[in-house]
C-alpha positions in Angstrom: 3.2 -14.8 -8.7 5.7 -12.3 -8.5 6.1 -8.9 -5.8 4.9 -6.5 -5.9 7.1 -2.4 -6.8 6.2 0.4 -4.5 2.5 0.5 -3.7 0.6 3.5 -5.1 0.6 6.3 -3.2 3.5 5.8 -0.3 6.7 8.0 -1.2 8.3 6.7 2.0 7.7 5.0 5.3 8.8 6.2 9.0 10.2 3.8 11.3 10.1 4.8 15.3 12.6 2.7 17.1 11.3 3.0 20.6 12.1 0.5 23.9 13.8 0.9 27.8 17.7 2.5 27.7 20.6 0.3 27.1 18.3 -2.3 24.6 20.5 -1.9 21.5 18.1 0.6 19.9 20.7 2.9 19.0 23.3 -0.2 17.7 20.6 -1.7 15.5 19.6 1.2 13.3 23.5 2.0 12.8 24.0 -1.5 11.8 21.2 -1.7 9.0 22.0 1.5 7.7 26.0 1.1 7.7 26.4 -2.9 7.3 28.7 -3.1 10.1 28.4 -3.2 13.8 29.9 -0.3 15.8 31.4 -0.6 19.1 30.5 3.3 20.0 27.7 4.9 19.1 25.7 7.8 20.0 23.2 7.8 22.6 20.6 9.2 20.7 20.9 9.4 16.6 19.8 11.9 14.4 17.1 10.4 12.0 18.4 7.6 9.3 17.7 7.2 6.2 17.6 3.9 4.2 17.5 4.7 0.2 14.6 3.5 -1.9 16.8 0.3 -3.2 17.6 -1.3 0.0 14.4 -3.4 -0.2 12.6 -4.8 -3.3 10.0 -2.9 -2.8 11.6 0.7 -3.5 10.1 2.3 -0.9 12.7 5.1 1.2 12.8 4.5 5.0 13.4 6.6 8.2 14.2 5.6 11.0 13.8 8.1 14.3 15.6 7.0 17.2 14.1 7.9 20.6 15.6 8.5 24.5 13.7 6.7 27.1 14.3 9.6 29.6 11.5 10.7 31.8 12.4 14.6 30.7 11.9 13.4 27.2 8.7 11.7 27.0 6.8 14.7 25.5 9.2 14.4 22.3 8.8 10.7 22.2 5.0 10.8 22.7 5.1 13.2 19.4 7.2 10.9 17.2 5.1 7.8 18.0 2.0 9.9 16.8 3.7 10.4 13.2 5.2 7.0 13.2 4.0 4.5 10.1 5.5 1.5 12.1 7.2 1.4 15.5 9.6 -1.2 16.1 10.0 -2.1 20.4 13.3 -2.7 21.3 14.0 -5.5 24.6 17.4 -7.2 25.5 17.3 -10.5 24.9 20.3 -10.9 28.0 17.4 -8.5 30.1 14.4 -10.5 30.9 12.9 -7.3 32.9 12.9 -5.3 29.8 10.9 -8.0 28.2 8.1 -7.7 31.1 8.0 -3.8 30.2 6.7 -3.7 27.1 3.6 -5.8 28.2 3.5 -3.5 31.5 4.5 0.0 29.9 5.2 0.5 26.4 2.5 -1.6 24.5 0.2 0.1 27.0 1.5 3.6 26.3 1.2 3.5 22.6 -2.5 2.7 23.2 -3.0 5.4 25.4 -1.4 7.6 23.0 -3.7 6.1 20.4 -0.8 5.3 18.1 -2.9 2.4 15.7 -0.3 1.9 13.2 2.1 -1.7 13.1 4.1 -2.8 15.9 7.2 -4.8 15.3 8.5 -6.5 18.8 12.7 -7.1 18.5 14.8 -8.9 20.9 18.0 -7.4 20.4 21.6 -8.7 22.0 21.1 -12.1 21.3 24.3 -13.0 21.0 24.2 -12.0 25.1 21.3 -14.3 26.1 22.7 -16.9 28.7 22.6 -20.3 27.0 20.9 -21.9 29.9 17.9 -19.9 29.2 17.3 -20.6 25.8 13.3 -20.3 25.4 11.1 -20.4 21.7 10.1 -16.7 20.8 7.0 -18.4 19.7 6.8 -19.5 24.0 8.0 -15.9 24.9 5.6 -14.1 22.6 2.5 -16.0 22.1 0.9 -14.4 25.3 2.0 -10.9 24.7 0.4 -11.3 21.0 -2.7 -13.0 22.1 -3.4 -9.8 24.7 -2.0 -6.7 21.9 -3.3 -7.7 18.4 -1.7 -4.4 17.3 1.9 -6.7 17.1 2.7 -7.7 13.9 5.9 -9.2 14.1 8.1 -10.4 16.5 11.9 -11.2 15.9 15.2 -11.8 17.4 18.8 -10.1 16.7 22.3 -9.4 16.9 24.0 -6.4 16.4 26.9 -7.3 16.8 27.5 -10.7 15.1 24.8 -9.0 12.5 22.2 -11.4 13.1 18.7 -10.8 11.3 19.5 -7.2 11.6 18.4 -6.0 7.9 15.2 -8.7 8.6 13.9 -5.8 11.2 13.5 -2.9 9.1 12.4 -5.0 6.1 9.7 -6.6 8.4 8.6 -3.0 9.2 8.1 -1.5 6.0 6.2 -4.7 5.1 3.7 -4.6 7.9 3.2 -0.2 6.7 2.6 -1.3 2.8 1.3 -5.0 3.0 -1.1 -5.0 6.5 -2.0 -8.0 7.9 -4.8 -6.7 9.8 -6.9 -5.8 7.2 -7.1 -9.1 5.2 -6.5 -11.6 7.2 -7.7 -12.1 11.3 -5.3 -14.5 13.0 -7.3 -15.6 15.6 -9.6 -17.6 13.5 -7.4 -18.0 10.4 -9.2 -17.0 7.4 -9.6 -13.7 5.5 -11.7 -11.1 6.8 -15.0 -10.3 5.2 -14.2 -7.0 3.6 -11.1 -8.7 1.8 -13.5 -11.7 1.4 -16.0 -9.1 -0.5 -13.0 -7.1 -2.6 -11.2 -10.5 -3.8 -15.1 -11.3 -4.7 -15.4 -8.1 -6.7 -11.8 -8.7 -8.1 -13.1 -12.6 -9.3 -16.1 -11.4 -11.0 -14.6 -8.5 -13.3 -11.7 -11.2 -14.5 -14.6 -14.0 -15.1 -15.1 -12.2 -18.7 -17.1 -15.5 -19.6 -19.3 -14.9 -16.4 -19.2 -18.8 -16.0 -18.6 -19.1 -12.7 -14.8 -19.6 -13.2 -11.1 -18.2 -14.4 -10.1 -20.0 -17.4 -6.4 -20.4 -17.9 -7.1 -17.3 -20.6 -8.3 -15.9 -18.0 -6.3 -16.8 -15.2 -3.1 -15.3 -17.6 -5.1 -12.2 -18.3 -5.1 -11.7 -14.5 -1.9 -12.3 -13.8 -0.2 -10.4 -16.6 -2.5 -7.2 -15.4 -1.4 -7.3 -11.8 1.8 -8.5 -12.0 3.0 -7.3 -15.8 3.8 -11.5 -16.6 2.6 -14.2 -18.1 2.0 -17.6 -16.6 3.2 -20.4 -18.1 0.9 -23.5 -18.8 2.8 -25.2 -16.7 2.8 -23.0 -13.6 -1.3 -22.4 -14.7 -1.2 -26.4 -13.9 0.9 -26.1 -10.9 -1.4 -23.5 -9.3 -4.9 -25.2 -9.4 -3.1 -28.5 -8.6 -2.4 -26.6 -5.4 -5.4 -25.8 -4.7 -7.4 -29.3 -6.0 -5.3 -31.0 -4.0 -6.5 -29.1 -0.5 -9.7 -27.8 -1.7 -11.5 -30.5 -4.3 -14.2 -27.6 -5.1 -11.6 -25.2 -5.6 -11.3 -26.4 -9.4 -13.6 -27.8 -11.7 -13.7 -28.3 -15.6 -13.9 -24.8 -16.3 -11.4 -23.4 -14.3 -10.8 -21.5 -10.9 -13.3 -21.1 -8.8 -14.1 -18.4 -6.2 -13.9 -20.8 -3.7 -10.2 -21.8 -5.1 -9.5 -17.8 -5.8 -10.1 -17.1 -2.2 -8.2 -20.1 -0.9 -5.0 -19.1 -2.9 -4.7 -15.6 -1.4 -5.8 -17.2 2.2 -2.7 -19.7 1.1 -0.3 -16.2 0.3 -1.5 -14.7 3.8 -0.4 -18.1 5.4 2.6 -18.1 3.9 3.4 -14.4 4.5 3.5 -13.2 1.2 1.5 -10.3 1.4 2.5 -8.6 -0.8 0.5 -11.0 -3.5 -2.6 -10.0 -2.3 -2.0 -6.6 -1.3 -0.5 -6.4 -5.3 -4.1 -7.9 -6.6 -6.0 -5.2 -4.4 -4.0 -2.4 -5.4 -4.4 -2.7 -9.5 -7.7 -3.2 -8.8 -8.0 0.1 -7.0 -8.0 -0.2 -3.5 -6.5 1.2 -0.6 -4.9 0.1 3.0 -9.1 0.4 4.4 -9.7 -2.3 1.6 -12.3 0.7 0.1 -11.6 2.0 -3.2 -8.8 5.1 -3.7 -10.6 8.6 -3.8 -9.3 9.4 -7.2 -11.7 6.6 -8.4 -14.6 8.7 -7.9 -15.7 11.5 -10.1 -16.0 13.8 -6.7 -16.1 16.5 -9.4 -18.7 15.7 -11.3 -20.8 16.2 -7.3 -19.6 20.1 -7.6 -22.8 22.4 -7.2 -24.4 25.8 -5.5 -26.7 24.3 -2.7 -29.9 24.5 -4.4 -28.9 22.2 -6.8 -29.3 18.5 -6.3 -28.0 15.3 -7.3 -30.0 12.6 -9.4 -28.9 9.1 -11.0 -29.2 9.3 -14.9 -31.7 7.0 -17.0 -28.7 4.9 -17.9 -27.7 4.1 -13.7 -31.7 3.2 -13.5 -31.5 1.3 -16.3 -28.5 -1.1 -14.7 -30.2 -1.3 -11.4 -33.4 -2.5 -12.7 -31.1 -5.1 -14.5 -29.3 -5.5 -11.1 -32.9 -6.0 -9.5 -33.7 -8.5 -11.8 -30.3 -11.0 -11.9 -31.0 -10.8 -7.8 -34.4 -11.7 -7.4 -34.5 -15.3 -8.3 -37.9 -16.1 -8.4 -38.8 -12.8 -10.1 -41.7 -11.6 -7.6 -40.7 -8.1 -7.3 -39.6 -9.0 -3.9 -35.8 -8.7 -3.1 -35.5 -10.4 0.5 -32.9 -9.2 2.8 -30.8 -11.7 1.8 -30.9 -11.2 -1.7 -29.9 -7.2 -0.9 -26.9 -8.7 1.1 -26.4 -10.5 -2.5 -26.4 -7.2 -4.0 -23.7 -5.7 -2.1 -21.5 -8.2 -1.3 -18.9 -7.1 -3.6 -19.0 -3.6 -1.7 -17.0 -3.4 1.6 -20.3 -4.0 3.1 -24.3 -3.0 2.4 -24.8 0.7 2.3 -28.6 0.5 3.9 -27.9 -1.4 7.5 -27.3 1.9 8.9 -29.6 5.3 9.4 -30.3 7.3 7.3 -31.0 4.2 4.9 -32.2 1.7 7.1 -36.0 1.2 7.1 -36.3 4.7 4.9 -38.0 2.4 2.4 -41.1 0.8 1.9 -41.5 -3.3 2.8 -43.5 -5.8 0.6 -45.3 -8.3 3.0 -42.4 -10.2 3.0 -40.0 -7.8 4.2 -37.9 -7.1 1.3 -38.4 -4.6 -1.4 -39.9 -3.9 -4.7 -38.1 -2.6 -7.5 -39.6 0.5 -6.8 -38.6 0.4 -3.0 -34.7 0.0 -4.2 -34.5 2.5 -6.8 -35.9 4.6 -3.9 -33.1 3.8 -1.2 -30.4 4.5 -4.3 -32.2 7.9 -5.3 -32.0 8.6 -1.1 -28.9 7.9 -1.0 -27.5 9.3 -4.5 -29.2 12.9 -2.9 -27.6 13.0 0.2 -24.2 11.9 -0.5 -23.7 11.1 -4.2 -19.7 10.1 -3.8 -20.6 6.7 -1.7 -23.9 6.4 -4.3 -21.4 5.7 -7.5 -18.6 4.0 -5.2 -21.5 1.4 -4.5 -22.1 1.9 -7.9 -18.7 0.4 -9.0 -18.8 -2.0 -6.2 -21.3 -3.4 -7.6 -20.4 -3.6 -11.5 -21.7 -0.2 -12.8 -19.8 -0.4 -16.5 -19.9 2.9 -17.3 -17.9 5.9 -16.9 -19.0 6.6 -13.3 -19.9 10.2 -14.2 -22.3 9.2 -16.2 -24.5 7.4 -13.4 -25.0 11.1 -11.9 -26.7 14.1 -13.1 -27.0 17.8 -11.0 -29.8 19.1 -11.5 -30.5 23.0 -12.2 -30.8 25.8 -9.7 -34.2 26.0 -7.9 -33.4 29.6 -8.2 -33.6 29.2 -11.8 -36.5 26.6 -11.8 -38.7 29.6 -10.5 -37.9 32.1 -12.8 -39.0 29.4 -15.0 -41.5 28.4 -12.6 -41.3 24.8 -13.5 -38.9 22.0 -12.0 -37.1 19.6 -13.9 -36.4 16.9 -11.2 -37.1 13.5 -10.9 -36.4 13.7 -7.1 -38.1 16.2 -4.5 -37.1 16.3 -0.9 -39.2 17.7 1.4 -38.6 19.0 5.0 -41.6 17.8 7.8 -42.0 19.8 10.5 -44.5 20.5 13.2 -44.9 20.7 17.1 -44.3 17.2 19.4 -47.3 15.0 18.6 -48.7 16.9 15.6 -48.8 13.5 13.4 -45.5 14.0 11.4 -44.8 10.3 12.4 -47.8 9.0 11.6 -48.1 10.5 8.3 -44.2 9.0 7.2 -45.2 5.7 8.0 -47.9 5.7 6.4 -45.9 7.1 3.2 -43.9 3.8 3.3 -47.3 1.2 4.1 -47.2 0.8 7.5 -50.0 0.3 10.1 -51.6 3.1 11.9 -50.6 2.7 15.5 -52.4 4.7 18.5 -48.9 4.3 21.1 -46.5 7.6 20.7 -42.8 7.6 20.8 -41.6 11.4 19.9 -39.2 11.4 17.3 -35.8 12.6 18.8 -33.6 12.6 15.7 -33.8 13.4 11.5 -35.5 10.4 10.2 -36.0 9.8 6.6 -38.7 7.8 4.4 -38.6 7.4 0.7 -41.2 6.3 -2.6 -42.3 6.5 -5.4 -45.4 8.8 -6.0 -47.2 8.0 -9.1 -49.0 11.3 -10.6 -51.3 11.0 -13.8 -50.6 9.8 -17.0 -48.2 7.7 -15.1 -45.8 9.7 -14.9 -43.4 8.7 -11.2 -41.3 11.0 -9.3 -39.4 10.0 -6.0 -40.0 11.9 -3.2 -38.1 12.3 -0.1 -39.4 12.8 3.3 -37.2 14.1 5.6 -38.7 14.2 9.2 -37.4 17.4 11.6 -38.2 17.3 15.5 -39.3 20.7 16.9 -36.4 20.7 18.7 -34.3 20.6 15.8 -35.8 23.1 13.9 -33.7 26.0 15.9 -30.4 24.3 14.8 -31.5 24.0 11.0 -32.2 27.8 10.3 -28.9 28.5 12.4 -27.0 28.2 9.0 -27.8 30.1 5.9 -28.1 27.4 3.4 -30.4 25.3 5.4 -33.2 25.9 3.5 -31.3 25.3 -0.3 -31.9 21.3 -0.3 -35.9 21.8 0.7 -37.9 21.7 -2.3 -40.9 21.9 -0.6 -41.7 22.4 3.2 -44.8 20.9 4.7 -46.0 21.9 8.3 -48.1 19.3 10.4 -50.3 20.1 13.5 -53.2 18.6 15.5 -56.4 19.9 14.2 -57.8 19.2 17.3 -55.5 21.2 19.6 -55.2 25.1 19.3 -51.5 25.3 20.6 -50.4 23.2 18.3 -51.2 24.8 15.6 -50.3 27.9 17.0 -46.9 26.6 17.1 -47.0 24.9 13.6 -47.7 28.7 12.5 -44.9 29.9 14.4 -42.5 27.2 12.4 -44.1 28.3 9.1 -42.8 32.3 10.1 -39.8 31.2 11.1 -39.0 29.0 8.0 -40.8 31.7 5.5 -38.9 34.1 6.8 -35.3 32.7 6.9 -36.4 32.0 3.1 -36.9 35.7 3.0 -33.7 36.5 4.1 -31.3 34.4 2.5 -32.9 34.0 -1.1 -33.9 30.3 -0.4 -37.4 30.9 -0.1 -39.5 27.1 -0.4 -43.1 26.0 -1.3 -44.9 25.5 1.6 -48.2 23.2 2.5 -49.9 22.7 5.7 -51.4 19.6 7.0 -54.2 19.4 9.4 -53.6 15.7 10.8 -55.7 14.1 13.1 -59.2 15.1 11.1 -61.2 12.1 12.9 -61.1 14.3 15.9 -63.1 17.2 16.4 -61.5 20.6 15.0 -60.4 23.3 18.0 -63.0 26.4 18.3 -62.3 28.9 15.5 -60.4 26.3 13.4 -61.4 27.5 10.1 -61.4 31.0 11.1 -57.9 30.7 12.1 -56.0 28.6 9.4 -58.3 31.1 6.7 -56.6 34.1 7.8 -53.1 32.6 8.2 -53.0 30.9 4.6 -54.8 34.2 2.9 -52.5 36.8 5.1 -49.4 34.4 3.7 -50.6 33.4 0.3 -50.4 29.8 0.5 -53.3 27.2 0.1 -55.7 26.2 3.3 -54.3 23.6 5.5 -55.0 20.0 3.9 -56.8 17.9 6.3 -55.9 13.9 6.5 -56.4 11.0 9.2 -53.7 8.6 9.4 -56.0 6.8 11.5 -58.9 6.6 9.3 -56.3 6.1 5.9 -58.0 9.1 4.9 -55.1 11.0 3.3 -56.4 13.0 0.1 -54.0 12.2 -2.0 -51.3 14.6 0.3 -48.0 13.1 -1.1 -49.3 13.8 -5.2 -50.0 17.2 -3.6 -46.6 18.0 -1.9 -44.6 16.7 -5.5 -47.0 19.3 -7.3 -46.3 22.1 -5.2 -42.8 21.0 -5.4 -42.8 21.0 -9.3 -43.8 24.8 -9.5 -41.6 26.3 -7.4 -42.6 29.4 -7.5 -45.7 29.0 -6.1 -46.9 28.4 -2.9 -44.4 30.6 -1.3 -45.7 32.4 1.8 -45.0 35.9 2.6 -44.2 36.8 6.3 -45.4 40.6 7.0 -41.4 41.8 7.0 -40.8 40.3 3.8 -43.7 42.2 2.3 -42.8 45.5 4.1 -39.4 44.6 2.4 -41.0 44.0 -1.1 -43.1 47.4 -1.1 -39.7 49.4 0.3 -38.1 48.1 -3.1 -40.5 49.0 -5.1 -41.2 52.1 -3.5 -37.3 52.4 -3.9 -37.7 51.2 -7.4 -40.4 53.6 -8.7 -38.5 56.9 -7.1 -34.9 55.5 -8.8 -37.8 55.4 -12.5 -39.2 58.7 -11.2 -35.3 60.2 -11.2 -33.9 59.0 -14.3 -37.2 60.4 -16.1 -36.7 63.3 -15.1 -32.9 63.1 -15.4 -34.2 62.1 -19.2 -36.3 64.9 -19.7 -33.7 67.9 -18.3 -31.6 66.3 -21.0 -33.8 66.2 -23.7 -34.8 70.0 -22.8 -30.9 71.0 -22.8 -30.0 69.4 -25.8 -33.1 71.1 -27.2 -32.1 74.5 -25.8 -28.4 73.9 -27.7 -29.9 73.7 -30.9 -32.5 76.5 -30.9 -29.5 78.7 -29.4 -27.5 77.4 -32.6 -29.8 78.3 -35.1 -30.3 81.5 -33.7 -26.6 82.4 -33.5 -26.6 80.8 -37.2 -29.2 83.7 -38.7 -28.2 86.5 -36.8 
């Protein structure tokens, strides 16, 4: 397979030659530059470039030469911090400078967190004294096993102009081809993100979806990554390769995955590279192994922040397909396992992290039902839509990705309309410590009542389907909010534009908290008030199996009828007693222009604009009415004037 031409993306690559004084740093990028060894050069050179045709892979280099003087370390501690590569200069004739990199400069460049290539070179080796003639392997194998951040190692000669082009070449490969990120040298095999791309890679070229690259197929691949046909002879030549190391490699229809990967394991081995890095790079992906930003449609995501985002009918219509293929035995149960399945042609599974992990509701078999998965990709298509359609691609999507996505329309505009149009409504939970807001999520996603209390210390979400009647589902989004947090949320302006609906929980049974719960509804109503993001709002009484506080009803009467919102909803989590709260929160969030609650200043601030509003009506009547009279005064003045 042939090398690959300048990767996308990489107009050039800098070099640092770094290493103690009197190494030959100086002598060795004068040499590869001008092809011939000087016997006086400069201390310290001025940068050098290399033109894009000194190496196949058209790629300009510079090279920055550094001083190992103590008064200069600040400047050298800058240029290793922009470096793409650094190459680490010893004499091969000075053992002791040998003993400093693993004692100072492979320690410095951590310290300085410089986490780019490191290419170890043993210049003056046409100085070593024969009698110490020593492997490099021996020599380096224990300063590679302790810094993994060494790519290469090599040995030169300046002077009789000994590997001395090798260096730089070797440096620019490790900056566009990485080992690190395909291939782990300790245990010799491919790493599992390069493992899950070359996957991805394998599918999308198996246009029969047998299992296997025909040698159609196999050409087809090879003349889109590298522009050039195989010949039926080399088509031969490569599966006997493999078939004869790896019998399941091959089989009567062709290539297997098994033989795909073990080719490009072979190519790593082998230290070409550039092969692989060549297949990854027409297929999209970058030096992280993810796929290159201009893949996704970020601007298809743009929107004001009461707008959300929502997969289209046609992205639900591939997953439940997705769904389906995945779970085998077809009882609307996809295990762990099978979810792993799912993504693992993705650099890895989307959901084994917070927020997405455990938002979702479990069958009794710990896995999820079709409507448990469309709920963790609505959750995760609302809160960050760009790595929603990545994982889309990742896992096949054939569409133009900006058709997987919708935004929906202003909520502004939904309540001069006073209807919603979305399929997904988030709603904001909050409530004083021990209120029930716990209680009331898990039981949103089917789990167990449980008496023991853990306060919740960070944003937690939880995510279903709600089914309203005539069978119509929405998804709705709980998003958890410790009183503690609350402070920080109304701290910004636009806090408040992603709530469609705001629910406030508090103990029935204990008059401070829902003191406090009120005191979160004023605050919340009124930050609404002031930026123009005012939000639905429902309380909860939780905790109904216990006895209500003393003037309970009074209370929560005069609060909801002072606000204008409905009466607190009461529910036990306990008892399962929950009347029918979650179908009540997704039709208060559908009319959004209801059950918004008034705080006393934004109703002072309503009747000073009309009051403002009827005097500005009151003027330009009046203003009408002096005009009317003057124009009137003109004419009987004319007609006058006209009979006199």
């Amino acid at each position: 397979m042939a090398k690959s031409l300048n990767p996308e993306g990489k107009t050039g690559v800098r070099i640092v030659v770094a290493g103690d004084r009197g190494t030959g740093k100086s002598s060795l990028i004068v040499t590869a530059a001008a092809d011939t060894f000087a016997a006086n050069v400069p201390r310290l050179l001025p940068p050098t470039r290399l033109p894009e045709d000194f190496y196949p892979d058209r790629v300009p280099i510079t090279i920055i030469d550094t001083s190992s003087n103590p008064e200069d370390r600040g400047k050298l501690a800058a240029e290793l911090k922009r470096a793409d590569a650094v190459v680490l200069t010893y004499a091969c004739d000075q053992p002791e400078t040998l003993n400093r990199l693993s004692t100072f400069w492979l320690p410095e460049l951590r310290q300085l967190e410089v986490k780019v290539p490191v290419i170890v070179v043993g210049c003056r080796l046409d100085l070593r004294d024969e009698l110490q003639q020593v492997s490099l392997e021996q020599v380096m194998s224990p300063i590679m096993q302790q810094f993994r951040e060494i790519e290469t190692c090599i040995e030169c000669s300046a002077y009789k102009h000994i590997q001395i082009p090798e260096v730089f070449y070797y440096a620019q490969k490790a900056v566009l081809h990485p080992t690190g990120p395909l291939f782990d040298q300790e245990s010799q095999t491919l790493k599992p993100r390069c493992v899950r791309a070359l996957k991805r890679i394998f599918i999308l070229c198996d246009h029969d979806r047998d299992g296997a690259l025909s040698d159609a197929e196999l050409n087809d691949f090879q003349v889109k990554c590298f522009n050039a046909p195989l010949q039926p002879s080399e088509i031969v030549g490569v599966k006997r390769v493999v078939q004869d190391k790896l019998v399941e490699g091959v089989n009567e229809r062709g290539l297997t995955l098994t033989g795909f990967l073990f080719l490009h394991a072979l190519f790593i081995e082998k230290g070409r590279l550039e092969t692989t890095w060549t297949v990854l790079r027409k297929f999209g992906y970058n030096n992280d192994i993810k796929l290159s930003d201009d893949l996704i449609p970020h601007s298809s995501f743009k929107r004001a922040p009461d707008q959300s985002v929502e997969l289209t009918n046609e992205a639900i219509e591939f997953l439940k397909g997705v769904y389906e293929l995945f779970d085998s035995d077809l009882d609307n149960n996809l295990r762990p396992i099978e979810v792993e399945d799912v993504f693992s042609t993705a650099p890895e599974s989307p959901w084994n992290d917070a927020p997405y992990k455990d938002a979702a509701e479990k069958t009794a078999l710990g896995g999820l039902s079709l409507d448990a998965f469309l709920s963790e990709w609505a959750l995760m298509t609302l809160l960050d839509p760009a790595r929603s359609v990545e994982n889309l691609i990742y896992i096949g999507y054939p569409g133009d990705p900006s058709s997987a996505i919708r935004v929906t329309r202003r909520r502004r505009l939904d309540r001069k309309k006073q209807q919603s149009e979305r399929n997904v409504f988030q709603c904001f939970l909050l409530g004083p410590t021990n209120a029930g807001k716990s209680a009331l999520m898990n039981s949103f996603l089917g789990r167990p009542y449980s008496d023991s209390y853990s306060p919740t210390t960070d944003e937690r979400y939880a995510v279903n389907v709600v089914e309203l009647p005539g069978g119509i589902k929405k998804t709705l989004v709980l998003r958890e909010i410790p009183e503690d947090g609350v402070r920080k949320l109304l701290s910004t302006k636009d806090s408040l534009a992603a709530c469609d609906i705001a629910v406030f929980v508090h103990d029935s049974s204990d008059e401070s908290s829902w003191k406090r719960a009120t005191e979160l509804l004023v605050d919340v109503a009124g930050h609404g008030e002031d930026t123009g993001y005012e939000v639905p709002c429902l309380i909860v009484a939780a905790k109904d199996d216990l006895d209500s506080f003393p003037m309970a009803i009074q209370d929560s009467t005069r609060v909801s009828q002072d606000m204008g919102i409905d009466a607190p909803i009461p529910i036990s989590s306990k008892l399962g007693d929950f009347n029918n709260i979650f179908r009540k929160i997704v039709n208060a969030a559908e009319y959004p222009h209801l059950s918004i609650p008034e705080t006393e200043a934004g109703r002072s601030r309503k009747q000073y604009h009309r009051l403002i509003n009827r005097s500005l009506m009151f003027v330009s009547v009046g203003a009408a009415v002096a005009i009317v009279g003057l124009a009137a005064y003109r004419v009987y003045a004319a007609r006058k004037n006209a009979s006199s």
